[in-house]
C-alpha positions in Angstrom: -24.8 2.1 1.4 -22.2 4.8 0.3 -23.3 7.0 -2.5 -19.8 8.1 -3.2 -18.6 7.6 -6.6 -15.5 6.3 -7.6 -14.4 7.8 -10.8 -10.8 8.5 -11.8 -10.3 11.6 -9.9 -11.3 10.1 -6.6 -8.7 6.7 -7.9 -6.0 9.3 -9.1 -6.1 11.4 -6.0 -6.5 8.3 -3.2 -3.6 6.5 -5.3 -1.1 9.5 -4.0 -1.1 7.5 -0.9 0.7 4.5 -2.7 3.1 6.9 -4.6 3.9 8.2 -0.9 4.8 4.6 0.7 6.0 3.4 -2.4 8.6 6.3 -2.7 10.0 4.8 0.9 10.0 1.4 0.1 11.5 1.5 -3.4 14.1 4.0 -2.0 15.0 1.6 0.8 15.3 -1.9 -1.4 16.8 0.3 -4.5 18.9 3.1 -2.8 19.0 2.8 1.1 20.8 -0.2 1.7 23.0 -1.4 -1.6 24.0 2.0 -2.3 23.6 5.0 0.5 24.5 2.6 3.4 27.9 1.1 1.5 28.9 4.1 -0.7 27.9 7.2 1.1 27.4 6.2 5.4 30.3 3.7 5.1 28.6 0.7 6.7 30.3 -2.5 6.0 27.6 -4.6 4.0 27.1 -6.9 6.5 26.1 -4.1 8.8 24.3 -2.2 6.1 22.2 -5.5 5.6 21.0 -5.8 9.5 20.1 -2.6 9.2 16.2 -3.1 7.2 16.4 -7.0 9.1 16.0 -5.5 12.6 13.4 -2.9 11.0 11.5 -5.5 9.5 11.6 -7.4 12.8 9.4 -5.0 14.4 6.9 -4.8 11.8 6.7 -8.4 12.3 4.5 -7.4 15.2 3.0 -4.0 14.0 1.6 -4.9 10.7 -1.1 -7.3 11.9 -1.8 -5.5 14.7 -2.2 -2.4 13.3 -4.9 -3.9 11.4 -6.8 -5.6 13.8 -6.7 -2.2 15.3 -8.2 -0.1 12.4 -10.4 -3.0 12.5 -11.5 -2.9 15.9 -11.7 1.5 15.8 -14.8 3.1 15.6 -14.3 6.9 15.7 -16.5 9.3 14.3 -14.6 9.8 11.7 -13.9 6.3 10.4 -12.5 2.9 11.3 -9.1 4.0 8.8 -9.1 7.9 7.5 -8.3 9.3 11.0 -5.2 7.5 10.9 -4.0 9.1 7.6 -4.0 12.4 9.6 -1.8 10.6 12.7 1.1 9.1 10.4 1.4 11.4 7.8 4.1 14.0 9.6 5.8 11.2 11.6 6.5 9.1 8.2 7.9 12.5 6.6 10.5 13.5 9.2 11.5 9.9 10.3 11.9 9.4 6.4 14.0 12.8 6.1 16.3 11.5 9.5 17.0 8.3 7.6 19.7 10.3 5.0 21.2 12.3 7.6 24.4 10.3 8.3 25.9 10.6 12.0 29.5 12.5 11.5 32.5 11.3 14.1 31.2 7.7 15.4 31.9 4.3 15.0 30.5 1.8 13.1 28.6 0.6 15.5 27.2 4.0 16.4 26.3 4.6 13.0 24.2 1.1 12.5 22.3 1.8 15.6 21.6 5.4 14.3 20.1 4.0 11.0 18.7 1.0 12.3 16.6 3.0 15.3 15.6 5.9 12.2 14.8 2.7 10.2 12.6 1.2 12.8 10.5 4.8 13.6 10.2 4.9 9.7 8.5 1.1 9.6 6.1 1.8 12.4 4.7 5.1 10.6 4.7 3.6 7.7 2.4 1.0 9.2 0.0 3.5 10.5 -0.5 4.7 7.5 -0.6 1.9 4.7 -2.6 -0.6 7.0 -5.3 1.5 7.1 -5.2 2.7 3.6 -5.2 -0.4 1.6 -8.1 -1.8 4.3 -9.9 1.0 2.4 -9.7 -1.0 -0.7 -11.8 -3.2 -0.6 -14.6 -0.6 1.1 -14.4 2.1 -1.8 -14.5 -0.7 -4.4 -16.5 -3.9 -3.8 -16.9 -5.0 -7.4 -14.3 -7.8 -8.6 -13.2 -5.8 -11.7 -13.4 -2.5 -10.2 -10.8 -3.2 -7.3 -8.7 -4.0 -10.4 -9.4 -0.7 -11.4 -8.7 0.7 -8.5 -5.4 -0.8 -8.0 -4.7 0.0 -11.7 -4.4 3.5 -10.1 -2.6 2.6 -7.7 -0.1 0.4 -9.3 0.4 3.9 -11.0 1.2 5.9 -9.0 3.2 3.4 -7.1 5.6 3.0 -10.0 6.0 7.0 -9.9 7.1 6.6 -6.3 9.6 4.6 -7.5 10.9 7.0 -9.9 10.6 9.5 -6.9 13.0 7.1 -5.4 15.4 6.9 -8.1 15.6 10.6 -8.3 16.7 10.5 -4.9 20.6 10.2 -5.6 20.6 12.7 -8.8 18.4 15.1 -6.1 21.5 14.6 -3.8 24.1 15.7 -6.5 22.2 18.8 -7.4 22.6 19.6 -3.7 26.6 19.0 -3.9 26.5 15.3 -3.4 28.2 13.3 -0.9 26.2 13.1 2.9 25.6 16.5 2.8 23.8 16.1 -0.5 21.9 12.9 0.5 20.9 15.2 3.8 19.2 17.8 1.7 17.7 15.5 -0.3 16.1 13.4 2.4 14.4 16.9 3.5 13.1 17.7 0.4 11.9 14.3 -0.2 10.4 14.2 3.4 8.1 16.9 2.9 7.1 15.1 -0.4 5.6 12.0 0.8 4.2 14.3 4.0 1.4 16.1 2.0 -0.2 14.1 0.0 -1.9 12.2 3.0 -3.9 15.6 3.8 -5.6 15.0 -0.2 -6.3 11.2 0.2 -8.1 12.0 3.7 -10.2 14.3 1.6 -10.8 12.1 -1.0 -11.2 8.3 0.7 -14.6 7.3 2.3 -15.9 4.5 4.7 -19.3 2.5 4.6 -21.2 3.1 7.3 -22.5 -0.4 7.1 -19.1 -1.7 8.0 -18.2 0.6 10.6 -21.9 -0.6 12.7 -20.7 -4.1 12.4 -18.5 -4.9 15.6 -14.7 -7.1 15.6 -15.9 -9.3 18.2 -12.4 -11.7 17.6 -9.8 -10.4 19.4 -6.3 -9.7 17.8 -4.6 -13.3 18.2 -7.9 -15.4 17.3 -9.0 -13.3 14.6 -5.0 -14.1 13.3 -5.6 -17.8 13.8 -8.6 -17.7 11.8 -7.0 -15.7 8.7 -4.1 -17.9 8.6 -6.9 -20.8 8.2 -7.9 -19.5 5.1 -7.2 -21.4 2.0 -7.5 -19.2 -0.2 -5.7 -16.6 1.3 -2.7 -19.1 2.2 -2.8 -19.8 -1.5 -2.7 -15.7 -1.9 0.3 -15.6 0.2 2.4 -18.1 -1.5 1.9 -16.7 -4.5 2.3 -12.7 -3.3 5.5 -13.5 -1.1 7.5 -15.6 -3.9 6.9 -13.0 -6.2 7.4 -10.2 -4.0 10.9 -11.6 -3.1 11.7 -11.3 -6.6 11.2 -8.4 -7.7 13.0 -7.1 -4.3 16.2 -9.3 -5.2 16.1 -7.3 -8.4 15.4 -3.9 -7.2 18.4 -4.2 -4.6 20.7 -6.0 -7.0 20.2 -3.5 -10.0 22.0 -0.4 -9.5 24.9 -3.0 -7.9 24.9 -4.7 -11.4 24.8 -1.6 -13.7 27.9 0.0 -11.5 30.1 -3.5 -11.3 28.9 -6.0 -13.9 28.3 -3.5 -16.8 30.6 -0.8 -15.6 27.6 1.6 -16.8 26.1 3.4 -13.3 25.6 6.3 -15.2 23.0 4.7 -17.2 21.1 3.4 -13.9 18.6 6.2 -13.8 17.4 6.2 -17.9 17.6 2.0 -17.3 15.2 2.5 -14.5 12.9 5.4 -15.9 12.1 3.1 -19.0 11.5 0.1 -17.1 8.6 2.6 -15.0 7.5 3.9 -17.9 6.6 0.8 -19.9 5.2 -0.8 -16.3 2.8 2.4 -16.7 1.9 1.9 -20.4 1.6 -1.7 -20.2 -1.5 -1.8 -17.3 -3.9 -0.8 -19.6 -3.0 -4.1 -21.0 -3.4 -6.0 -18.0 -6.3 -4.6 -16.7 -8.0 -6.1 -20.3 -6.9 -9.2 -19.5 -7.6 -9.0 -16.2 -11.1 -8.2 -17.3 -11.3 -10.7 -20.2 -9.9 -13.2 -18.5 -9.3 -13.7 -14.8 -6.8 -11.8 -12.3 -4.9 -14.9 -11.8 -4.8 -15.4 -15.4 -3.5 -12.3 -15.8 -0.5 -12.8 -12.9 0.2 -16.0 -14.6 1.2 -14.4 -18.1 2.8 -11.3 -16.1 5.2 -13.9 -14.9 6.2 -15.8 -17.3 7.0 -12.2 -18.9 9.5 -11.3 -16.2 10.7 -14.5 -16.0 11.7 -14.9 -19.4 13.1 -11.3 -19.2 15.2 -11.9 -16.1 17.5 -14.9 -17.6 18.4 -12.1 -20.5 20.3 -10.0 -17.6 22.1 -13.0 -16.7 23.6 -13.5 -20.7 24.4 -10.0 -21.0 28.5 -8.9 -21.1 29.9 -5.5 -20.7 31.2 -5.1 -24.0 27.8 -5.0 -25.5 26.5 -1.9 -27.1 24.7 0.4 -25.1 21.5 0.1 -26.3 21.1 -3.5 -25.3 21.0 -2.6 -21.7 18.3 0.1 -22.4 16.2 -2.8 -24.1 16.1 -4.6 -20.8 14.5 -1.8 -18.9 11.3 -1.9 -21.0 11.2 -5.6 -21.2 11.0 -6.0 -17.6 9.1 -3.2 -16.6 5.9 -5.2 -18.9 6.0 -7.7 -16.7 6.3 -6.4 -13.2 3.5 -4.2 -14.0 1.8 -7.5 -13.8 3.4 -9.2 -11.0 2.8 -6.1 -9.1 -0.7 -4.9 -9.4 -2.7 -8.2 -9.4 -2.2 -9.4 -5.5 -3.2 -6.2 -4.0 -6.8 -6.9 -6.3 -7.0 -10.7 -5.3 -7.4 -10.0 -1.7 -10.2 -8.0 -1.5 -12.2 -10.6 -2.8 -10.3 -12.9 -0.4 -11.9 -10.9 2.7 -15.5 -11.4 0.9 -15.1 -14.6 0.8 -13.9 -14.7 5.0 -16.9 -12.5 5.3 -19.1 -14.8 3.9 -17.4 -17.6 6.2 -17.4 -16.0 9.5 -19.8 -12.5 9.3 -16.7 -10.3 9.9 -15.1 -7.5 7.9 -11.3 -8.1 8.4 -9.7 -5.7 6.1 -7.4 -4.5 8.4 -5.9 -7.4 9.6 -5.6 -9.1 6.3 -4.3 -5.9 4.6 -1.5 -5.8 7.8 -0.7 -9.3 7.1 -0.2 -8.5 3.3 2.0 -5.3 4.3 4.0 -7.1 6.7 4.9 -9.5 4.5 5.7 -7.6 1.3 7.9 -5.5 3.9 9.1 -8.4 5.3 10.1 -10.2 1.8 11.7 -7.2 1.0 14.1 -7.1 4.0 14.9 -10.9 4.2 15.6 -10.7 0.6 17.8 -7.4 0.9 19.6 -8.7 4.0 20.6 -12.1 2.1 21.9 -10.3 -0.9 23.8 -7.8 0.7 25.4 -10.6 3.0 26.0 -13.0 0.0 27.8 -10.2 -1.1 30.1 -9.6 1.8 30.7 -13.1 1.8 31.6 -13.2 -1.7 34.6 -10.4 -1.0 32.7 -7.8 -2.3 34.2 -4.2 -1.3 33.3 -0.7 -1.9 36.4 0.3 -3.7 38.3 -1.4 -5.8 37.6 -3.9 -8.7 35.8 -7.1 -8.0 36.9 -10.8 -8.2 35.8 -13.5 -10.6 33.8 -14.8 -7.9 31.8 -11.4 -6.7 30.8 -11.6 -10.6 29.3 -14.3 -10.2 27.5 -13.5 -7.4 26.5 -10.2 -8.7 24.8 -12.1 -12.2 23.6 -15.2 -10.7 21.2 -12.7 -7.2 20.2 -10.5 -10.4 19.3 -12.8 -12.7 18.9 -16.5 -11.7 17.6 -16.4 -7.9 15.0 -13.7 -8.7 13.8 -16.2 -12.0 13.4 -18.7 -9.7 11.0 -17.3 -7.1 9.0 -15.9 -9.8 8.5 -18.7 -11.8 7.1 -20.7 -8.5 4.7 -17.5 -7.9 3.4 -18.2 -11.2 2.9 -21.9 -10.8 1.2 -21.2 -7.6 -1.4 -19.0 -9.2 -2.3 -21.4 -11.8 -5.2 -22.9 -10.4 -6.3 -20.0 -8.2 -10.0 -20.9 -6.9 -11.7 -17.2 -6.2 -12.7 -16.2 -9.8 -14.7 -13.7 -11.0 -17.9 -16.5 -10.8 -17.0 -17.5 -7.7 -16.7 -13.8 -6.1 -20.3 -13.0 -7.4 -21.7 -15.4 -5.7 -20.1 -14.5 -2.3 -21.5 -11.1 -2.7 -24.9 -12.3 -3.3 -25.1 -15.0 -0.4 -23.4 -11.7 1.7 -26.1 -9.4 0.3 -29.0 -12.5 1.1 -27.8 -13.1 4.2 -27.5 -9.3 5.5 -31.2 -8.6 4.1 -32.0 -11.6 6.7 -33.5 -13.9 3.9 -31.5 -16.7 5.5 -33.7 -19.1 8.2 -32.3 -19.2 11.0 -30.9 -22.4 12.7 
């Protein structure tokens, strides 16, 4: 067994990771597509939406695998850390090409430029995050310390998405316009580059997992994931919610600027809805701890739920201050909504482990990546074309209609998927009684006090 401990400057330092991939993701569903794409490159909405699809089409295939690869690796230095090294200056430059836009082409030209920078960007991004949440469940095999762990995590992922809101006032202070959003993209490229070197450092692997082979290969260890109740359950859960808060995210900065007429405002909106998500996991992780982790996702729903219908009363000739009230409102729930998946499935692959003798973290951590990326771009790609079909257009103001539309993908849809994430988590069968006595029929059976057949 590992003798490494995992106090909070091991968990502060290995989060960094997440504040990396967050930062890309959060600037894609936030910035990338609803506002860079339209308002800066140009790209017709329709276009702009294809643009994360296609991306997400190839993760669609590199996720999983990915996993079953980290899975199936056994260098000397690790089954996951060597690949932190190996994505690390790919996902910073391909990151940094994504806000260069093309000058003198066609439309056309242009959505093959972003789509194929798009595409390069998913594929290091999967080398990278695969391997690093497959760690997870390594580093931390208690039930209430993976919370723990992803406390740190969840932190440092909500600062990535500040990172990614700063993105646009970065671009201004570099003269704004493509130029701007070039410079930017540099700076922030070199960003989420270095912090991998620190979480190398940092992260360690159990010998006792790397001895044990992957016999399955990649397609029959898939089959037999996707045969798990539990983490079917998991994913229905995860993937509603997930679309959620991505309709949200992508549909925020479009209401502030056209429903509310206040996109100056965007940034302090956003910064209070991170910072209460910050102050408000101590909270969860209590009741995560007193209670159960599903118990906890439950209440985190109903939160953001409830909070979501207010952006749908809200009217443009309220005073300012009501639209700052929303930020922190919201941000108390999706801390929730957030943080508690990425803890659940750790125990998930106990339990698998405990079923068929094989540590699967990669692939089940690929499948959980593809599909929050996956969620993400479905979700994005339906809005912005909902939009386009609507008669929404960059300049000008917007019809009754496009109102509408821009209230009901903000508030309504979103309410919806996450109140069915919640009702699919009440119920949840791995508790915290449950888990404990997977570990100790793992631990009996691995100290061969099992007869054999």
């Amino acid at each position: 067994m590992s003798n490494r401990k995992l106090d909070w400057r091991r968990k502060s330092v290995y989060a960094t990771g997440d504040f990396t991939v967050n930062t890309a993701l959060a600037s894609l569903s936030m910035i990338y597509a609803s506002y860079f794409l339209i308002e800066v490159a140009a790209l017709r909405p329709a276009l702009a939406a294809m643009v994360p699809f296609v991306g997400r089409v190839v993760d669609a295939v590199t996720d999983p695998l990915m996993g079953r690869i980290s899975d199936r690796t056994r260098w000397a230095g690790g089954r996951r850390r060597p690949y932190f090294l190996i994505g690390a200056l790919p996902f910073g430059v391909s990151f940094a090409l994504l806000w260069a836009n093309p000058p003198d082409v066609s439309q056309f030209e242009r959505f093959l430029y972003f789509t194929a920078t798009y595409c390069v960007l998913s594929v290091a991004i999967t080398i990278l995050s695969v391997p690093y949440l497959a760690l997870q469940p390594e580093m931390a095999e208690d039930y209430d310390d993976r919370t723990s762990l992803n406390t740190y995590r969840n932190a440092a992922s909500v600062l990535g998405v500040a990172a990614a809101i700063a993105i646009r006032p970065l671009a201004e202070t570099f003269g704004g316009g493509t130029s701007g959003f070039a410079s930017a993209g540099i700076v922030m490229g070199v960003v989420v580059t270095v912090p991998w070197v620190a979480v190398h450092a940092v992260s360690f692997e159990r010998p006792e997992f790397q001895s044990r082979a992957a016999e399955l290969g990649w397609r029959e260890g898939l089959e037999v994931v996707l045969r798990h109740a539990t983490f079917r359950r998991l994913i229905g859960l995860y993937l509603t919610g997930r679309i959620g808060l991505d309709i949200v995210t992508t549909m925020i900065v479009i209401y502030m600027t056209h429903w509310l007429a206040r996109s100056e405002d965007f940034e302090l909106v956003m910064l209070l809805f991170l910072g209460s998500s910050v102050f408000s996991l101590p909270l969860w992780l209590y009741i995560a701890r007193r209670f159960e982790k599903s118990a906890a996702y439950v209440f985190g729903t109903v939160w953001w739920a409830m909070s979501l219908l207010l952006l749908g009363i809200a009217q443009p000739d309220w005073p300012r201050w009501t639209s700052l009230v929303y930020g922190p409102l919201m941000g108390i729930g999706f801390a929730a909504v957030d943080l508690m998946p990425w803890s659940m499935v750790g125990d998930v692959i106990d339990e698998d482990d405990l079923s068929c003798g094989e540590r699967r973290e990669g692939l089940y951590n690929g499948l959980f990546t593809f599909l929050r990326k996956l969620g993400g771009a479905v979700a994005v790609s339906i809005v912005l074309l909902t939009l386009d079909l609507s008669g929404f257009r960059k300049d000008g103001s917007q019809s009754d209609e496009v109102m509408t539309t821009i209230r009901a993908l903000t508030s309504v849809v979103p309410f919806v998927f996450v109140a069915v994430s919640g009702w699919l988590a009440l119920g949840y069968p791995l508790t915290r009684t449950r888990h404990g006595r997977v570990l100790a029929e793992i631990r009996e059976r691995d100290e061969g006090r099992w007869p054999t057949a």
